[in-house]
Structures are given as structure tokens and as C-alpha cells.
LOMAR-54983 format. One record per atom (N, C-alpha, C, O): z negated, x, y. Coordinates in steps of 0.1 Angstrom, whole numbers, padded with zeros to 4 digits, always signed. Each point is the difference from the previous one (the first is absolute). Example, Ala and Ser with C-alpha at 12.3 -4.5 7.8 and 13.67 -1.06 7.14 Angstrom:
! residues 2
-0078+0132-0057+0000-0009+0012+0000+0009+0012-0007+0010+0000+0014-0014+0011+0000+0009+0011-0008-0008+0011-0001+0005+0011
//
This chain:
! residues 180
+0175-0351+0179-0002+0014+0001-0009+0005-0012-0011-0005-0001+0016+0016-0008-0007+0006-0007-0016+0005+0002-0005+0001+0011+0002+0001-0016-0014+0006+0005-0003+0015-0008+0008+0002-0010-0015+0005+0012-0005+0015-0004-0001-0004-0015+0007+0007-0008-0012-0014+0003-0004-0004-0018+0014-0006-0002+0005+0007-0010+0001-0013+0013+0016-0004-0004+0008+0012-0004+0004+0002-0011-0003+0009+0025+0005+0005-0001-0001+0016-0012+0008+0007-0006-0026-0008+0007-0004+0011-0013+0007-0004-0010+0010+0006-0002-0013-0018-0005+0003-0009-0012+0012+0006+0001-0001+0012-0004+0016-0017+0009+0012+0001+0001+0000+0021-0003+0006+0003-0011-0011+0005+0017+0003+0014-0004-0008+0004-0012+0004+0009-0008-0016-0017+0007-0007+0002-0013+0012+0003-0015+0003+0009-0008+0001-0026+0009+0011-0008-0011+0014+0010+0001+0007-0002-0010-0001+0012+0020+0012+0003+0000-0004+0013+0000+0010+0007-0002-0018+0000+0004-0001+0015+0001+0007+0008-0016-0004+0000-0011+0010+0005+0016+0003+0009-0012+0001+0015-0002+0011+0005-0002-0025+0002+0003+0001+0014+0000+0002+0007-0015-0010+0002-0007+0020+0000+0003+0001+0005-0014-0010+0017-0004-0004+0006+0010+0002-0003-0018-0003+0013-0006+0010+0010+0004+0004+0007-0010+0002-0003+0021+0012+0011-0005-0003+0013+0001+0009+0008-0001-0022-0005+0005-0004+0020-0003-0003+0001-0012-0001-0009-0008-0001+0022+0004+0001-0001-0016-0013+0016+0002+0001+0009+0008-0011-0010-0019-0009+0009-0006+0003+0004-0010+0000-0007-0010+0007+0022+0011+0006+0004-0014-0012+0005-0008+0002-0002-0012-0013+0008+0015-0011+0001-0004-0009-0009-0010-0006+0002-0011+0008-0015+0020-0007-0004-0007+0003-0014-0006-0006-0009-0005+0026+0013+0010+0007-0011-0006-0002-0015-0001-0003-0008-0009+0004+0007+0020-0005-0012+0007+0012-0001+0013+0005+0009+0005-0003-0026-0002+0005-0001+0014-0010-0009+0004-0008-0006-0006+0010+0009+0023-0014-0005+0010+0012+0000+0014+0011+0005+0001-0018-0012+0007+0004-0004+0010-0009+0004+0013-0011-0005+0001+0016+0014+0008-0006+0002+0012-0001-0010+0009+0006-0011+0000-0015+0018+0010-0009-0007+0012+0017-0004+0007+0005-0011+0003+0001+0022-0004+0011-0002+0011+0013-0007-0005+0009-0002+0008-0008-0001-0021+0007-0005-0011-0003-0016+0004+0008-0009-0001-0021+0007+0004-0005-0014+0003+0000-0007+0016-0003-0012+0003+0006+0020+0004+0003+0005+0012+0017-0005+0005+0004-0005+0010+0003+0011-0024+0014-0005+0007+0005-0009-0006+0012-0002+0003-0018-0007-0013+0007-0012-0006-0010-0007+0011+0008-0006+0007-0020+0004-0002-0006-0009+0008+0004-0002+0019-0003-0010+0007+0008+0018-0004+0006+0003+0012+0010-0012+0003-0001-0007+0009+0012+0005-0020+0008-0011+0005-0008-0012+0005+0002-0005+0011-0011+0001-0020-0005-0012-0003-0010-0003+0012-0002-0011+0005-0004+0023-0001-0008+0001+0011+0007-0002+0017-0007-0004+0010+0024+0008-0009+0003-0003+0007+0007-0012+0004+0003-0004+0011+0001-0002-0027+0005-0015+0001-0010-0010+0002+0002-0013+0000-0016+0021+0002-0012-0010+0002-0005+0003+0013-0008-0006+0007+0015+0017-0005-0008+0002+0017-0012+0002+0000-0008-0004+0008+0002+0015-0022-0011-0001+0001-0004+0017-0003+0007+0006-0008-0020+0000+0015-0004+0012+0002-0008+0004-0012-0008-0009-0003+0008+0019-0003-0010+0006-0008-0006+0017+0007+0008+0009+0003-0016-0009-0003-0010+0012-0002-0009+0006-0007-0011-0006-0001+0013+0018-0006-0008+0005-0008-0009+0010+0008+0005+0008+0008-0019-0008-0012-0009+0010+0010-0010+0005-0017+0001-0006-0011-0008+0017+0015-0004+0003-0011-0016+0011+0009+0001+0008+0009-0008-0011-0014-0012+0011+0001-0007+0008-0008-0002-0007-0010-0005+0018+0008-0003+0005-0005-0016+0000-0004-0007+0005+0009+0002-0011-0021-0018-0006+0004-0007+0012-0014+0006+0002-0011-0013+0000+0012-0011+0003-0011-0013-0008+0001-0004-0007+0009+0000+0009-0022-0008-0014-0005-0009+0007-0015+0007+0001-0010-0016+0003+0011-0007+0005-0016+0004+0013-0001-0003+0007-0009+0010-0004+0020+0003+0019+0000+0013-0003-0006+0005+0010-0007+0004-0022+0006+0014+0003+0000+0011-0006+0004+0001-0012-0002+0008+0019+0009+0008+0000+0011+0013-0009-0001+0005+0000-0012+0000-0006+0019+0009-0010-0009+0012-0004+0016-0003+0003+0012+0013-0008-0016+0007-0008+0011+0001-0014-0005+0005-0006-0011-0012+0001+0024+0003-0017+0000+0012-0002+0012+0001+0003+0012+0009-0009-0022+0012-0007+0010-0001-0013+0000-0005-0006-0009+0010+0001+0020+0003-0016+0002+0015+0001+0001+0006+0010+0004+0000-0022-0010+0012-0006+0005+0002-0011+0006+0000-0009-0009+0001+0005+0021-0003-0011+0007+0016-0005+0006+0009+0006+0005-0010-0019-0007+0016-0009+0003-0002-0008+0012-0011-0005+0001+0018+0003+0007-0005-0006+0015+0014-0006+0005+0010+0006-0001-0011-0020+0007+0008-0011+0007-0005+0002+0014+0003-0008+0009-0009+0018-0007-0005+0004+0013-0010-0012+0009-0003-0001+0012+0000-0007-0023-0012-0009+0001-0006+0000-0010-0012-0004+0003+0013+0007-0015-0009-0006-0011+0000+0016-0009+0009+0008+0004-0014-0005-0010+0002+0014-0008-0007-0002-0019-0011-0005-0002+0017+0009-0005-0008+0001-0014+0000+0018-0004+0007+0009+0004-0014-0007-0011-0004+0016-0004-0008-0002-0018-0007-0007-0008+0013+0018+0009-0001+0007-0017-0004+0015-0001+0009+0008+0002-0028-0005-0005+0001+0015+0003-0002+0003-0018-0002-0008-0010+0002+0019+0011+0003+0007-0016-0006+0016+0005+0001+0005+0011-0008+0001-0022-0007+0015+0003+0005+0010-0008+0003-0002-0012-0003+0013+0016+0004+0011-0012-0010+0011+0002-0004-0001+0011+0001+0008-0017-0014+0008-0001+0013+0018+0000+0011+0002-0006-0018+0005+0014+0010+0011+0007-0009+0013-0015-0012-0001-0003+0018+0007-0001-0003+0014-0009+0004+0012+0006+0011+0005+0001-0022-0002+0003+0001+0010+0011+0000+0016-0004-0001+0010+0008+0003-0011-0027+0002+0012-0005+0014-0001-0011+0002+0006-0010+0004-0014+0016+0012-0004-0010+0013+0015+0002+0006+0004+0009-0007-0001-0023+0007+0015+0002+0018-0003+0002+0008-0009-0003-0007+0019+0008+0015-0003+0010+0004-0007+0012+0011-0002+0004-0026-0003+0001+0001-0008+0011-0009+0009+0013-0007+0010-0004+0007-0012+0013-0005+0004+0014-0007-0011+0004+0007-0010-0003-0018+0007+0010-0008-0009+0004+0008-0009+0009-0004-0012+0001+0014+0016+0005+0008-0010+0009+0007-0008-0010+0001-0012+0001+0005+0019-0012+0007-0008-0010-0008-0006-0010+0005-0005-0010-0016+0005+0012-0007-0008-0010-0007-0015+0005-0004-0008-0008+0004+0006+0024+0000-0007+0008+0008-0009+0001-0001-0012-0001+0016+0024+0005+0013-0012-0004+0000-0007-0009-0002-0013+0001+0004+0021-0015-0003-0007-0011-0006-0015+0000+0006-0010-0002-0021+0013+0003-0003-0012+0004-0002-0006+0007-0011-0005+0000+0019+0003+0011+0001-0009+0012+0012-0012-0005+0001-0012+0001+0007+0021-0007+0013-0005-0006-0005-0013-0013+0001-0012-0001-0005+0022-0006-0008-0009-0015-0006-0011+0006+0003-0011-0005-0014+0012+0017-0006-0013+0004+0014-0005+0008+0010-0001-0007-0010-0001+0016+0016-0006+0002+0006-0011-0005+0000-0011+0004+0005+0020-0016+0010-0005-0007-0013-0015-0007+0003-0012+0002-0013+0016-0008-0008-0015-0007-0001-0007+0014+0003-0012-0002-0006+0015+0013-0001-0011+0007+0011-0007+0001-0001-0012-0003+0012+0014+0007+0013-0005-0002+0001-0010-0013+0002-0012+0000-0003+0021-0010-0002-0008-0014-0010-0010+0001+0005-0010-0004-0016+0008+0007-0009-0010+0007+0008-0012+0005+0004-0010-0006-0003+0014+0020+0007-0009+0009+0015-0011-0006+0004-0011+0003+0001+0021-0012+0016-0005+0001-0004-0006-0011+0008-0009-0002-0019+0010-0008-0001-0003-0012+0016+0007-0007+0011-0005-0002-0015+0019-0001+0007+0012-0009-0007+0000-0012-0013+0001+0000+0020-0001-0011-0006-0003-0009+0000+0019-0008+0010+0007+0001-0022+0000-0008+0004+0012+0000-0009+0000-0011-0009+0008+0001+0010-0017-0013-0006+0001-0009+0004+0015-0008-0009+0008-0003+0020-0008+0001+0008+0007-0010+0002+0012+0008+0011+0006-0004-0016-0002+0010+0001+0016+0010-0008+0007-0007-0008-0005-0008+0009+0017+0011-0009+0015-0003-0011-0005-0005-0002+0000-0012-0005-0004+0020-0018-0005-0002-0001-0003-0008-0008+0005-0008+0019-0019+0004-0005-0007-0014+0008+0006-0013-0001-0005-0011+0008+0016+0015+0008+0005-0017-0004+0017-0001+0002+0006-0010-0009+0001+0020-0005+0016-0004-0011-0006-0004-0007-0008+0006+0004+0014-0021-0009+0006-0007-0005+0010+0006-0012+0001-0005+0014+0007+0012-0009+0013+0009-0001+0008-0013-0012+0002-0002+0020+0003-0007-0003+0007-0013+0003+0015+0006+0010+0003+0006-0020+0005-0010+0004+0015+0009-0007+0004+0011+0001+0010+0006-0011-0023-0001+0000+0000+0017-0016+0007-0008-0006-0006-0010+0003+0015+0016-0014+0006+0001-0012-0009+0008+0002-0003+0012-0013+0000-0018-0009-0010+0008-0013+0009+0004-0008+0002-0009+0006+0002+0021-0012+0005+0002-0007-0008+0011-0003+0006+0010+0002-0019-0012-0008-0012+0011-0013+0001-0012+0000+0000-0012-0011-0001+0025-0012-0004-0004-0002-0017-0005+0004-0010+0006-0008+0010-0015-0006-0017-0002-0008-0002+0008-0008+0007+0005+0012-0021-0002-0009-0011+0008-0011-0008-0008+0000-0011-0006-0010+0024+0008-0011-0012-0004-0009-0013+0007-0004+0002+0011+0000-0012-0018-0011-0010+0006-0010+0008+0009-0004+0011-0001+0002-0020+0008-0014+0005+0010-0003+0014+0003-0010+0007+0001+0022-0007-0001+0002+0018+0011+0003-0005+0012+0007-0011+0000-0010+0016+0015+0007-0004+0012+0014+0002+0003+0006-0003+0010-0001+0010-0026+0013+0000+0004+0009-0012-0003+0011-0003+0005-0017-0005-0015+0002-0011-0005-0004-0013+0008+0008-0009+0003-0021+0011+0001-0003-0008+0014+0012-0002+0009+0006-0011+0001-0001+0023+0006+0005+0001+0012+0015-0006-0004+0005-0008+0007+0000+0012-0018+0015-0006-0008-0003-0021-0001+0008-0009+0002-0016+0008-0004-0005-0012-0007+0002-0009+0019+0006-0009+0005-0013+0017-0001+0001-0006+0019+0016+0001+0004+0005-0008+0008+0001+0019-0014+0011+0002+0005+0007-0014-0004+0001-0008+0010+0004+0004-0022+0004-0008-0008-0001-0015+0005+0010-0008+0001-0026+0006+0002-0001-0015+0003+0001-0003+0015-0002-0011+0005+0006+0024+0002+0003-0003+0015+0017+0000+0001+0007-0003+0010-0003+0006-0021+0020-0004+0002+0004+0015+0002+0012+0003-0002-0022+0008+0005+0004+0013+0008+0006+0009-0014+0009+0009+0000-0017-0015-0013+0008+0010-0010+0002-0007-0015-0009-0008-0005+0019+0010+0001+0004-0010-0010-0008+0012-0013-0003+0011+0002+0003-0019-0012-0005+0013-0018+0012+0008+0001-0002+0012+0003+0012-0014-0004+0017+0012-0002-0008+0010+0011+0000+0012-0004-0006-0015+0016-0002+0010+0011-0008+0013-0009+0001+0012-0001-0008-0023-0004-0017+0012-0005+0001+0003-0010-0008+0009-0003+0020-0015-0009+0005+0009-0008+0008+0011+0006+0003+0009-0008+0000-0008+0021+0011+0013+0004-0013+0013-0004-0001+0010-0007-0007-0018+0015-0012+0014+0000-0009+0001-0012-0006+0011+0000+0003-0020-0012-0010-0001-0009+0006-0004-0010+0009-0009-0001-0015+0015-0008+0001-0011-0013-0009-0008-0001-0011+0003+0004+0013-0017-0010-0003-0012+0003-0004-0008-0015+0009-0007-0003-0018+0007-0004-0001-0009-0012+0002-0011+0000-0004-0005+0010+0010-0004-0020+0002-0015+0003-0015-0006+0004-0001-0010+0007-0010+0015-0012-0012-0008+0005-0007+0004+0020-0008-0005+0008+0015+0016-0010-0005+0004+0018+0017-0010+0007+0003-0005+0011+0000+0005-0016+0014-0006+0006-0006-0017+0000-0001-0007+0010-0003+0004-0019-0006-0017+0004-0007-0001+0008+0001-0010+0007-0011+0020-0007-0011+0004+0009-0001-0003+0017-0007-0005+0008+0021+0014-0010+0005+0001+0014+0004-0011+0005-0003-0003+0011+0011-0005-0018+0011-0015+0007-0013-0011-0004+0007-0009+0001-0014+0006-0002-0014-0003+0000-0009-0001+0011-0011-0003-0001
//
């Protein structure tokens, strides 16, 4: 009889969620939460095995973020993959419920990418330049409590540096600082 890690391995090695939405904007293809969702379903049911995604909403340093889990279960044994996305709660063209969605989805989708081992090097993240994007984040300086409180954030698992770049600019020397 297979076991829970047999059977991860086995969906890990065959999963195949391709890129098929497309950003004409910013000219890019990327793959949704729910894009990852329906290539993994077969494989979940040829394993007999449950996934649940739950997600909450935490602030931490005065910023607000959703932490999702993705958790896989033999209904004895379970493994989990959480991933966070930090919510912008003045993002123009959006309404506070859709900026939520937004990122409930965004975290989501990395935990998934976590768990399944999704590889998303080559996504948005890593090919926008952000050229055009207007930056009005404060720097994160040393031995401010705001730096404190990021720095606690960080070494408790609760906020990764991508988090506290959503909200700050970050120098490479407060950025060592931090993972330190």
C-alpha cells in the first residue's frame, strides 16, 4: 500500500499545469490558482486523496497580508504548504473586497506551487521590471521599530522580505539585516 509521501512524489513528478492565461499588459503568460486546480484534480482522485485550501487574513508591523495553507490528506496522515501575499488596500480599480480576492488567490496559488513543487521561476515576478510603476513606500530603516517588528516578523516564518518589500523599500544592507 502506497503511503501519503509515495503518493505526493507520484503527483509531484506528473502534474502538469501549463501557463495558459495570458497578460497582454504585461505580456507575459502565468497560470492561475484554478488553472492548478484542474490539472491536479485527476491525480488527486486517482489517489484518493483530499486537498484543502484555507487562508486568513493576519497583520504584523502594520501590514495586512493573507496566509494560505494547502494541505493534502490520506485522511490519516496530511502534508501542508503555506505561502503569503500582502493585500494593497489602495490599489486603483480595485474595491477592498477585490483586493482581498486578489490576494487570497495570489497566496493560494504559491502554496500550491509549494506543495506540488510548481516551478514559477519564469512568471511575472521574475520578468516585470515594474518600469512606469510609481514608488511611494517609505524605506526601511535599521533600528527603527519598524524594522524591529519586520525583523520578528521574518524570523518567526510569519513574513518572508517579498512581504516587507510589498510595504517598504528595502536596501540590500537592511535586507541582510533582516534574514540575520
Amino acid at each position: 500500500m502506497k503511503t501519503l509521501n509515495d503518493k505526493l512524489v507520484d503527483i509531484q513528478g506528473r502534474l502538469k499545469a501549463p501557463k495558459n492565461q495570458r497578460n497582454s499588459f504585461g505580456n507575459y503568460n502565468y497560470r492561475s490558482c484554478e488553472d492548478i486546480l484542474e490539472a491536479l484534480k485527476p491525480l488527486l482522485i486517482e489517489h484518493n486523496l483530499r486537498l484543502t485550501i484555507t487562508d486568513d487574513t493576519v497583520e504584523i508591523a502594520g501590514i495586512v497580508f493573507i496566509d494560505a495553507e494547502a494541505m493534502i490528506s490520506d485522511g490519516s496522515n496530511s502534508v501542508s504548504s503555506r505561502a503569503q501575499a500582502g493585500i494593497n488596500l489602495n490599489k486603483k480599480g480595485m474595491d477592498i473586497a477585490q483586493s482581498f480576492g486578489a490576494s487570497s488567490s495570489y497566496a493560494r496559488k504559491y502554496a500550491l506551487n509549494g506543495l506540488f513543487l510548481i516551478d514559477d521561476t519564469k512568471d511575472a515576478d521574475a520578468t516585470n521590471d515594474h518600469k512606469g510603476e510609481s514608488n511611494n513606500k517609505a524605506w526601511l530603516n535599521k533600528g527603527t521599530p519598524q524594522f524591529n517588528n519586520a525583523k520578528k516578523a521574518i524570523q518567526s516564518g510569519q513574513f518572508s522580505l517579498a512581504n516587507i518589500r510589498e510595504k517598504y523599500n528595502v536596501s540590500k544592507e537592511v535586507a541582510e539585516l533582516l534574514q540575520n
